[in-house]
C-alpha positions as CSV (number, residue, x, y, z in Angstrom):
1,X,24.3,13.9,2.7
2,X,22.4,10.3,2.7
3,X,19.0,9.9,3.6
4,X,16.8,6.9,4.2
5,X,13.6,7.0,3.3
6,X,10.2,5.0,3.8
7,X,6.7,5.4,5.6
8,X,3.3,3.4,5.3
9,X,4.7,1.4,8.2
10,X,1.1,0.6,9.5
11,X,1.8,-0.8,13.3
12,X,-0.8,-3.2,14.0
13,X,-1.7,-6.0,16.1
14,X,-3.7,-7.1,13.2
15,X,-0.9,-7.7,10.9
16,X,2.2,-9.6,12.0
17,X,4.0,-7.5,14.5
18,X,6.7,-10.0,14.7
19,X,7.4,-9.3,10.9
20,X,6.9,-5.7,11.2
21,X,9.7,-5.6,14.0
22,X,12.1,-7.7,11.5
23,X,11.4,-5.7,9.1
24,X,12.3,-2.2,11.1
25,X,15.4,-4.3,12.2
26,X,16.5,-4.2,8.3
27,X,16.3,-0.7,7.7
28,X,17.7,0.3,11.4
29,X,20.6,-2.2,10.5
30,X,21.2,0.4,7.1
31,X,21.1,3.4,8.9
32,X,24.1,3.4,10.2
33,X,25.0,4.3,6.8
34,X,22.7,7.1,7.1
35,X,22.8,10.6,8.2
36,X,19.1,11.2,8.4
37,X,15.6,9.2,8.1
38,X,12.5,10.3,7.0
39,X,9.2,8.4,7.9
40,X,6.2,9.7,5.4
41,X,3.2,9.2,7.8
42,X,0.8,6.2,8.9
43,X,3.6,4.8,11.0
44,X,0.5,3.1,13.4
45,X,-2.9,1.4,11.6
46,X,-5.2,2.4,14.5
47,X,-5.4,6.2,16.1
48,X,-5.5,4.3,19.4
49,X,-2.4,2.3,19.2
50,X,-2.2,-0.6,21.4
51,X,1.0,-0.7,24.0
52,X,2.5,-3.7,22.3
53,X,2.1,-1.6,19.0
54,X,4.0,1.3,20.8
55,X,6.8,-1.5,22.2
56,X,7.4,-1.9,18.1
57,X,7.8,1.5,17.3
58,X,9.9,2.4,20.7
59,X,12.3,-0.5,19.8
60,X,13.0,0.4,16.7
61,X,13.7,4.5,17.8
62,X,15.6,3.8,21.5
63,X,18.8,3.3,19.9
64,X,18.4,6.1,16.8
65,X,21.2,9.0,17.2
66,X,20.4,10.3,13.5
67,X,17.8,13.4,13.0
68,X,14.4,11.4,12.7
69,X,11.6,14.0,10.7
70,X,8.4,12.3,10.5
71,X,5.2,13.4,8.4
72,X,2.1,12.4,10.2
73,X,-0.4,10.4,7.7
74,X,-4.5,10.1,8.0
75,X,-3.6,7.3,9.7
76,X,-1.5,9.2,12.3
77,X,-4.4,12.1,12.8
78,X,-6.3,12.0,15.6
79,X,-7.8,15.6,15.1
80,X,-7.4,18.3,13.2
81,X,-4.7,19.2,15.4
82,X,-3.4,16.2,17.2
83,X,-1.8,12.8,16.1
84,X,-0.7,9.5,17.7
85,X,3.3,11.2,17.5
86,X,3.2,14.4,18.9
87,X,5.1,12.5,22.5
88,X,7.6,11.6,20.7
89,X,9.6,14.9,20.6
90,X,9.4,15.0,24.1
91,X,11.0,12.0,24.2
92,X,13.4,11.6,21.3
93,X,14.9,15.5,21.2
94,X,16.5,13.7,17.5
95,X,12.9,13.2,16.2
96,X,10.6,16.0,14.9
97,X,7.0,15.3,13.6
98,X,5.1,17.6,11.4
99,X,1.4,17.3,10.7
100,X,1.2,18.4,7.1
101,X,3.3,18.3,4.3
102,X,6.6,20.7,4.5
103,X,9.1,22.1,2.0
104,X,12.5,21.5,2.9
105,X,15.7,23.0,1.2
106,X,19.0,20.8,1.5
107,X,21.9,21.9,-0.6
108,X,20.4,23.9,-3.0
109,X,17.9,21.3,-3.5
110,X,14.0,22.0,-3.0
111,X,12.0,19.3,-1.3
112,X,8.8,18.2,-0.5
113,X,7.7,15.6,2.3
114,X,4.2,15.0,2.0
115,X,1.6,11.8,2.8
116,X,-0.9,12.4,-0.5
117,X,-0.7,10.8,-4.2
118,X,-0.5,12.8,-7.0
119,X,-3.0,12.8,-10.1
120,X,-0.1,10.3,-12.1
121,X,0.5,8.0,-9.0
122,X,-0.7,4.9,-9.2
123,X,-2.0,1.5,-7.2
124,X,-2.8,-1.9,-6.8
125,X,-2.4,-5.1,-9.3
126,X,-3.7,-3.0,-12.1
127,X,-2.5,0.4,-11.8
128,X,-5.0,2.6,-11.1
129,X,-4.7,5.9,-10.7
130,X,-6.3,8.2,-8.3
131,X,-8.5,11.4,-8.3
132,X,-5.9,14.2,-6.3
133,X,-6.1,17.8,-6.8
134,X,-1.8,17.5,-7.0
135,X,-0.3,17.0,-9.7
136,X,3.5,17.1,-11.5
137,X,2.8,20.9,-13.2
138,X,1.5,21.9,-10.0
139,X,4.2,21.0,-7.9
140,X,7.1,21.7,-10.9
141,X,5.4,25.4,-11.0
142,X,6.6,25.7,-7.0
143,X,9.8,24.9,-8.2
144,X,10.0,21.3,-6.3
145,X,12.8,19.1,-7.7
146,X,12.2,16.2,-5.6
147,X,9.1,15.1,-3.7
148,X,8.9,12.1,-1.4
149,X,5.4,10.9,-0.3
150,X,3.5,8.7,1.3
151,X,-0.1,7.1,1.4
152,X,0.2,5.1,-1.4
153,X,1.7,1.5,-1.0
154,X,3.5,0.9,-4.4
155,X,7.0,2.2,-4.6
156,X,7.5,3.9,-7.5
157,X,9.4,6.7,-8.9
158,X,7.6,9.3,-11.0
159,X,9.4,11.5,-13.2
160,X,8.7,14.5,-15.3
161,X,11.5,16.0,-17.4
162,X,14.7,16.4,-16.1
163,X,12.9,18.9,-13.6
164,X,11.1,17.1,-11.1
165,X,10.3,13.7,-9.7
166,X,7.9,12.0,-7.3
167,X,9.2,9.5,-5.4
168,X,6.7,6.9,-3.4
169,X,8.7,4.5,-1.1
170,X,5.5,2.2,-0.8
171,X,4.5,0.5,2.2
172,X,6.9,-1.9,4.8
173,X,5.0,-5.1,4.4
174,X,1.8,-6.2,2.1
175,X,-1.4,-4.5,3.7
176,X,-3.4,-5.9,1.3
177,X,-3.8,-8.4,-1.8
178,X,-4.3,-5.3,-3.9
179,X,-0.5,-5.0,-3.5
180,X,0.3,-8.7,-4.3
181,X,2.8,-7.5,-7.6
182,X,4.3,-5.1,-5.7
183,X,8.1,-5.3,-4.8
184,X,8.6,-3.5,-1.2
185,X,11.5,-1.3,-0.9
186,X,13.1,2.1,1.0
187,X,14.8,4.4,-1.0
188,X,18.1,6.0,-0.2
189,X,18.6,9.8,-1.2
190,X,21.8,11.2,-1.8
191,X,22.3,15.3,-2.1
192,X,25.3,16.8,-2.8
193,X,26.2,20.2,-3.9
194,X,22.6,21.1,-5.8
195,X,22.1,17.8,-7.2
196,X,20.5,14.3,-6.1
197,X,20.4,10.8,-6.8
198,X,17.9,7.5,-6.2
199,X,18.5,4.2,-5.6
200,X,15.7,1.6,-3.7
201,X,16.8,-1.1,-1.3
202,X,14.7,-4.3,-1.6
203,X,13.0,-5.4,1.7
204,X,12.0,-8.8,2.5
205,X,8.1,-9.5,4.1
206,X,6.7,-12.1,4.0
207,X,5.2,-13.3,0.5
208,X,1.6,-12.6,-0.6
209,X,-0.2,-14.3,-3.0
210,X,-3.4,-14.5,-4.7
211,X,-4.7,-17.3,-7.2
212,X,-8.2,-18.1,-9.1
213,X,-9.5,-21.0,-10.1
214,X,-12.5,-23.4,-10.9
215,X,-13.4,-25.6,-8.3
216,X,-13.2,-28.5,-10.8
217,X,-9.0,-27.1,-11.8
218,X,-7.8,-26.4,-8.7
219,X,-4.1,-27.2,-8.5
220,X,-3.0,-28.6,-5.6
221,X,0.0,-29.0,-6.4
222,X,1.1,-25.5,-7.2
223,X,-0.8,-24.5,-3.8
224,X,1.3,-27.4,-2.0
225,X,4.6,-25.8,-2.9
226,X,4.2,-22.3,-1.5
227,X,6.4,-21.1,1.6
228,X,5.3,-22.0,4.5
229,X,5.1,-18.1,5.6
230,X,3.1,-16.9,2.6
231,X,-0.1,-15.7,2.7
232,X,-2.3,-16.7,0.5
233,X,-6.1,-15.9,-0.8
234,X,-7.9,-17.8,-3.1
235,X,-10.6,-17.3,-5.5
236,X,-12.5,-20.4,-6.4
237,X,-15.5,-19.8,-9.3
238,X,-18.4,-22.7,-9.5
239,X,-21.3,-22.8,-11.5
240,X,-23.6,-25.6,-9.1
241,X,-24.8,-24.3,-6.1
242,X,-24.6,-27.8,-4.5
243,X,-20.7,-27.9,-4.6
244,X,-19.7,-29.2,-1.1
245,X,-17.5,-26.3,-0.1
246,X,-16.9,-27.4,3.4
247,X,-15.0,-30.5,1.7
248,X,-13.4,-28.2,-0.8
249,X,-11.9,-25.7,1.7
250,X,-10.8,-28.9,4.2
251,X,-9.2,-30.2,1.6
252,X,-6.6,-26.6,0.8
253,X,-6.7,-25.9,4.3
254,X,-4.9,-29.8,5.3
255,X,-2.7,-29.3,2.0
256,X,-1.6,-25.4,3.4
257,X,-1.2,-26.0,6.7
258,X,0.9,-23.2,8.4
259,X,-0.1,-20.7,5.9
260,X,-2.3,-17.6,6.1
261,X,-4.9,-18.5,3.9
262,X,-8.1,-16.7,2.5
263,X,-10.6,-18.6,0.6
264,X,-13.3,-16.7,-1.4
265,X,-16.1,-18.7,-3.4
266,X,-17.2,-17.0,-6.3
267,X,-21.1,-18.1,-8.2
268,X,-20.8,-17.6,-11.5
269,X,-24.2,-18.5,-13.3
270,X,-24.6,-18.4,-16.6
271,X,-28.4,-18.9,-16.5
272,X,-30.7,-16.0,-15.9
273,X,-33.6,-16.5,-13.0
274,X,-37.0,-17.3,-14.9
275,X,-38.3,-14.2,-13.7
276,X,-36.0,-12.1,-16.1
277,X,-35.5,-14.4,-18.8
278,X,-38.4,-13.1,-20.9
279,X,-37.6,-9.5,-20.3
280,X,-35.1,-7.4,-22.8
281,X,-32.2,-7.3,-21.0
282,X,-30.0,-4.0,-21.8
283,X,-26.0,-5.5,-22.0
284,X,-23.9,-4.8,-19.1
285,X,-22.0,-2.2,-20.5
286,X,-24.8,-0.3,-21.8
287,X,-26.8,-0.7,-18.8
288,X,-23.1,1.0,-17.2
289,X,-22.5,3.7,-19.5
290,X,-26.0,4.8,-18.8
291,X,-25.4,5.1,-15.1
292,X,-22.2,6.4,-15.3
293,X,-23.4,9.5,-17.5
294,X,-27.0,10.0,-15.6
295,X,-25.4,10.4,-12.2
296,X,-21.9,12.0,-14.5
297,X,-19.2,9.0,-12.5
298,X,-16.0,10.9,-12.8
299,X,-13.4,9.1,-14.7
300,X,-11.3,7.5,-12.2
301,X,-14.2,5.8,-10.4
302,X,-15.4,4.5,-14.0
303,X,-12.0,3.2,-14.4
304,X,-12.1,1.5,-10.8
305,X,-15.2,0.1,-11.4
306,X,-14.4,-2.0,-14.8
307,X,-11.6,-3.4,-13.0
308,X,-13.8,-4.6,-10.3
309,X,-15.9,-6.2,-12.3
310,X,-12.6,-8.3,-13.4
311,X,-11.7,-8.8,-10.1
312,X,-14.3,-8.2,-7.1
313,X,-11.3,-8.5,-4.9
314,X,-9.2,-5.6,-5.8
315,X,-8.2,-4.3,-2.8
316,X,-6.7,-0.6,-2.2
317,X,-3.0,-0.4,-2.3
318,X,-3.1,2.9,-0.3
319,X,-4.4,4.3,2.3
């Protein structure tokens, strides 16, 4: 048996719905290689879905024959007990939606189809890991061999002895710059006779990229050369407040034409105000370490916020 799987599909009329729609035209054009697909949740962005969001997602199903199972994300929730899918079934008698995570047993293998990270899983352009009460001994103590989840945009496969493994298929398109390194892909599951195997297929949206510089070392040139789809955010760091940044940004804009671009101007002073400069000032990390164990910051959230401070502009990779 070969399955198709991805999720994190986020439907939107504030992303590109044109490059969504291509992009579901890619993986419906592999399914007829296919005998099932399995969506892992936050198919739509918004719990009220637009209609032109629903055109997307009815396009891409209409044609489907295959068994369709579909794991509603937070996304996807509406209450407690109702999400943005539960028509479908009605509609679709190949598609079945579940609103929790479910255990599954094909061919002697045990599986899990959830839309939650684990405690290893891990985001954004720096890896960071997550607080979840999940984790690899937990699940490898139900006797899971394989689970496929959603939630968190970086594909990546997890594995723990010859036992188990997580699988994440990451997200269709970049949500957000936090995902800039990230290579997006479906994964295709094979199952025969009590054993399985992995492989990810490369998709193809539409490049994302983030750059920082000084406003005195921009290069143009590099920025100049960049697809004329990309999307682009840019960090520029100055040190006089009386930089004309209207001049600055016409400037990138005129040389980027066509482009999605983001540009963020950072202040970086290295002068303290006069009011302070007198005072003993505690150093940063100090005055950190003593926040973090007054108001006892678990660990994860430490480790979040020391990468923040190398990069206010971090974004989430999940979610």
């Amino acid at each position: 048996m070969k399955i198709l799987i991805t999720g994190d599909w986020h439907i939107s009329e504030r992303f590109d719905l044109e490059e969504i729609d291509k992009l579901l035209n890619q993986i419906k054009t592999r399914l007829v290689d296919y005998d099932q697909l399995w969506i892992l949740g936050d198919v739509f962005d918004s719990k009220r879905p637009t209609s032109r969001e629903y055109l997307v997602l009815l396009t891409f199903l209409k044609s489907l024959k295959i068994p369709i199972t579909i794991i509603a994300g937070n996304h996807d929730i509406i209450k407690e007990k109702y999400t943005t899918l539960d028509w479908l079934p009605y509609i679709f008698s190949n598609i079945t939606v579940y609103k929790s995570a479910q255990f599954l047993e094909i061919e002697g293998v045990k599986i899990l189809l959830g839309h939650y990270n684990i405690a290893e899983s891990t985001l954004g352009a720096y890896d960071i890991s997550i607080h979840s009460d999940v984790n690899y001994s937990l699940l490898d103590q139900q006797g899971i061999q394989l689970a496929c989840l959603g939630h968190v945009h970086k594909f990546q496969v997890i594995k723990f002895k010859e036992s188990l493994t997580v699988v994440h298929p990451g997200s269709l398109f970049y949500i957000d710059f936090g995902e800039r390194n990230d290579q997006k892909k479906i994964v295709s599951l094979s199952i025969d006779k009590g054993s399985y195997t992995l492989d990810s297929i490369d998709l193809n949206p539409t490049p994302i990229y983030q750059f920082e510089f000084d406003v005195e070392k921009i290069n143009f040139k590099r920025l100049s050369k960049l697809e004329s789809t990309a999307r682009v955010k840019i960090i520029l760091n100055y040190s006089h407040p009386e930089i004309d940044k209207t001049q600055i940004k016409k400037r990138i804009l005129d040389l980027t034409k066509g482009k999605e671009v983001l540009i963020v101007f950072h202040y970086k002073s290295s002068k303290l105000p006069e009011s302070v400069s007198s005072q003993k000032i505690l150093p940063k990390k100090t005055l950190l370490e003593t926040f973090f164990e007054r108001f006892q910051v678990k660990s994860e959230i430490i480790q979040l916020i020391e990468r923040v401070l190398k990069d206010e502009n971090i974004g989430t990779g999940c979610c």
